[in-house]
C-alpha positions, 0 to 999 in steps of 0.5 A: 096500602103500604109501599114496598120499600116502607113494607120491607122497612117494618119487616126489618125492624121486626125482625131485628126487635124479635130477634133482639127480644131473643137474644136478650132472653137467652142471655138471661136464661144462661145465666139461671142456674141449671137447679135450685132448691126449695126449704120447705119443713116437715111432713105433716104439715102445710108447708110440706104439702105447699112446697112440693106444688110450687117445685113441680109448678116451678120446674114445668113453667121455668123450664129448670129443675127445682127440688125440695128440702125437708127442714124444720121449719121458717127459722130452718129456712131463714138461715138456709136461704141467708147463707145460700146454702138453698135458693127458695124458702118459705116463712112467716113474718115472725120469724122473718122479723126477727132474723131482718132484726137479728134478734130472739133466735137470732141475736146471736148471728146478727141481722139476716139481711140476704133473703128477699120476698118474693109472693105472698102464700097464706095465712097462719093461724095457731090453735090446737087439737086435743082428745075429747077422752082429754077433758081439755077444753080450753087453753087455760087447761092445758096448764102443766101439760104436754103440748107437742107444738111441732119441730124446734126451728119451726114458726110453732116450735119457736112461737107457742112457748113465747106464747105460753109465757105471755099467757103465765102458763107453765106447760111442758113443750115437745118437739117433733115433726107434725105427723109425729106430734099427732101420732103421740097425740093419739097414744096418749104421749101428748095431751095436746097438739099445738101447729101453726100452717094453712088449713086444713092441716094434715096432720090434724085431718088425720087426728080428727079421722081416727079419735073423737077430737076437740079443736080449741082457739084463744079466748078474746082476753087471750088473744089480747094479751099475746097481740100486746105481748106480739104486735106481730101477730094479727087477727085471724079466722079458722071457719067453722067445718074446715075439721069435721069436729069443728062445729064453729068459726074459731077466732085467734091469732096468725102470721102471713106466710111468704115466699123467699128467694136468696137476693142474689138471684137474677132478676128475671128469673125471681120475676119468672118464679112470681109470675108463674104462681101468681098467675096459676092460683087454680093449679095451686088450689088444686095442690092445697086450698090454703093457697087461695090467698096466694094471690096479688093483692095480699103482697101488701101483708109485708111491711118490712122483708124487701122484695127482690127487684124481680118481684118489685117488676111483676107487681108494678105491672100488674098495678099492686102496691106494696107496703113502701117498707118493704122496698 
């Protein structure tokens, strides 16, 4: 039995350690901002979607207000978190390369270098969508076609024309929002509609529900020569069913998607905004299926964004081991 004057010593020092934890929290908290905002990227597409679940995921665990902004996409986002015009944005590696390097779309700003990772979201594979009325039924086809790859600064919009002239293809590019792209894709002002996001993309959904569709991938030359053209990209699978149309697995090529923050926000708060989607992947299932990869373990797909220290502190705890180019 512990003694009265040992007894009241550990409740003291309890207290002082509670109250200690207390206000060392406080403090962190008053120095949050009371809002932020999240860079996400047009309607339609995957992004859209996986943003919002984030913002209202963020704003009920946080405790503070995060909203959304509709841009065009990661190369939009980029250039919005590193030059703080937003807090939260959302890319692919590609992109986010290029900015790091400041070059491609960004060699005229220089290297981007305020942004930091923060989690990992899901992978993004590229393929397209056409009419079966089309005939198209191949890349190789789609040669002096229409092929609407989705908003200018998006990760499609900046990607598939890269791709193309890997491909020695010559196709007419047009620009737009998703759900814009399939709209024209189903009254004949595209032939083809090109998207990168996680599966099931909406905007694709909605072509394959209202006209007989054809899906079509890269074939394994294809696929060679654009991983040569773009060691960036890796291989990636959209599984057989994912559309109703889509009768089997399509192989092809992606980028990972992950989540930034501005590198000035404080710590705790970027280890608070991480923890918060990482330990609820089932509530972010339930927003959209993509984010099934949303989880730990994929925090080693980046091997050049750093992490801001806040991540860095959750996935240490949590014993993830993160690509050492990336710190």
């Amino acid at each position: 039995m512990i003694g009265n004057s040992l007894f009241s010593k550990v409740v003291v020092a309890a207290a002082v350690a509670l109250t200690a934890a207390t206000g060392a929290m406080a403090a962190d908290k008053s120095k949050w901002p009371k809002s932020i905002t999240l860079g996400t990227a047009s309607v339609g597409g995957t992004y859209f979607i996986y943003g919002g679940v984030v913002a209202t995921l963020l704003t009920e665990k946080l405790g503070i207000q995060v909203s959304t902004q509709q841009t065009q996409g990661p190369v939009s986002n980029l250039m919005l978190v590193n030059s703080k015009k937003i807090e939260l944005g959302m890319t692919t590696l590609g992109p986010a390369l290029q900015a790091w390097n400041g070059v491609a779309w960004a060699k005229d700003n220089g290297p981007m270098r305020n942004m930091r990772a923060a989690f990992p979201m899901y992978d993004t594979p590229f393929h397209f969508v056409t009419l079966k009325s089309s005939g198209i039924k191949s890349v190789a086809d789609m040669k002096g076609k229409n092929v609407g790859v989705g908003p200018k600064a998006g990760t499609c919009g900046t990607y598939f024309p890269m791709m193309f002239d890997a491909l020695g293809m010559k196709v007419t590019i047009r620009n737009g929002g998703a759900s814009d792209m399939g709209s024209q894709l189903g009254d004949g002002l595209l032939d083809v509609f090109a998207f990168c996001a996680g599966v099931p993309i909406s905007a694709f959904s909605a072509v394959d529900a209202t006209k007989p569709a054809q899906f079509i991938t890269y074939s394994a030359d294809e696929i060679a020569k654009l991983k040569k053209a773009m060691p960036e990209l890796s291989d990636s699978l959209i599984p057989k069913g994912t559309y109703t149309s889509q009768t089997e697995d399509h192989k092809t090529v992606g980028l990972f998607n992950f989540f930034m923050v501005h590198k000035d926000l404080p710590d705790d708060l970027v280890y608070e905004i991480t923890k918060a989607v990482m330990e609820n992947n089932p509530r972010m299932v339930q927003g959209h299926s993509a984010a099934v990869e949303t989880v730990p373990a994929n925090a080693g797909a980046n091997g050049f964004l750093t992490f801001h220290p806040g991540a860095v502190k959750y996935f240490k705890e949590k014993g993830v081991k993160l690509n050492p180019g990336a710190l």
